[in-house]
N, C-alpha and C positions, 0 to 999 in steps of 0.2 A: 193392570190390576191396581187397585187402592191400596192404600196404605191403612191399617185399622189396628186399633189401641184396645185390647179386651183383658175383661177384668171382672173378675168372678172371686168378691172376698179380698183374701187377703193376695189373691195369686193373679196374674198378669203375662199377657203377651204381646209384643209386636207385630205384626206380619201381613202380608201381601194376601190378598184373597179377593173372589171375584166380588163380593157381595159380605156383609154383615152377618150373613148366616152361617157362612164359610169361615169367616173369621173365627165365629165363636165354635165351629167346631173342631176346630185349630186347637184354641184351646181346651177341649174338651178331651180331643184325644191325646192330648202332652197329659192331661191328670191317670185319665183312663188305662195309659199304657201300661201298667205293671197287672190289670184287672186281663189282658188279653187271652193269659191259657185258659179263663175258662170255655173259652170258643173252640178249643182240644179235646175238651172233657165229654166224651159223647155221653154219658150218662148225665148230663146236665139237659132238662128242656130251655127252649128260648125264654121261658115264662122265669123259669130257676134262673137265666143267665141277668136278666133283666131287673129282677128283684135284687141280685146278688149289686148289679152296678147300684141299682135305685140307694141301697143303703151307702153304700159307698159315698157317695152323692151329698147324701143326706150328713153324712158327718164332715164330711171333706169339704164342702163348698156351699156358695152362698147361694139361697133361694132363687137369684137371677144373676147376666152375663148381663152386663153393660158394653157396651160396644160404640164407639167411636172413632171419625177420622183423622180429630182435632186433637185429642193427647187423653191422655188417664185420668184422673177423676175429674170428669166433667160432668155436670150437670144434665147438663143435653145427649147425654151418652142414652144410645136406643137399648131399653131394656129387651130382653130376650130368655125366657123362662126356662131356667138351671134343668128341671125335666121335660120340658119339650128337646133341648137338642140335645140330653142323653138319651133320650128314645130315637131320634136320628141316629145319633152316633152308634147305638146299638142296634140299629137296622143295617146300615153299615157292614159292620162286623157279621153279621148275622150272612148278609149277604154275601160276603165274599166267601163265610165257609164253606156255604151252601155250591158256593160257585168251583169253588175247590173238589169238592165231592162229588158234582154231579159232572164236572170235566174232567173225571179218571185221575188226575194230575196227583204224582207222588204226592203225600200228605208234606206240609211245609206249616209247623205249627206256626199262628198267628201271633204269638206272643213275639216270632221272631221277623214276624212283617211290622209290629207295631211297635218294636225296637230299633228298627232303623233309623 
């Protein structure tokens, strides 16, 4: 795996990931993580949960993930659209609860999978 430099604002990560799109979701779900219980909330829809990140998003971070193999503010860093990979990241999420629920599996809230 590559080594990649992502940077969204004022906030930054290191890390090993297959691809540029992994990377940045790396970063996405280090911001994300405290936003997890609402994937617990059953009275919350996927549309509620999504809106709920979107603002988050919107105050928290920059328009786009820059991403790089070469080092942090680089020029050349491949942009990658701050809401396309929260809507990843929140399909993600989405999908594991679903994956939760529909495989009987004691409930194990997600706040405490995305705190590890």
């Amino acid at each position: 795996m590559a080594k990649y430099y992502v940077q969204c604002g004022n906030r930054s990560v290191v890390v090993e990931a297959m691809d540029s799109q992994a990377a940045a979701m790396h970063l996405m779900d280090l911001v994300m993580k405290p936003h997890g219980w609402i994937y617990d909330d059953a009275d919350l829809s996927d549309g509620d949960r999504h809106a709920h990140l979107a603002i988050e998003a919107l105050l928290t971070l920059a328009p786009e993930i820059r991403v790089s193999e070469q080092g942090l503010d680089r020029g050349d860093a491949t942009p990658l659209g701050t809401p396309e990979i929260l809507l990843l990241w929140h399909q993600t999420m989405s999908g594991l609860s679903r994956l939760f629920r529909s495989a009987g599996l004691a409930p194990k809230p997600l706040r405490e999978l995305t705190a590890s």
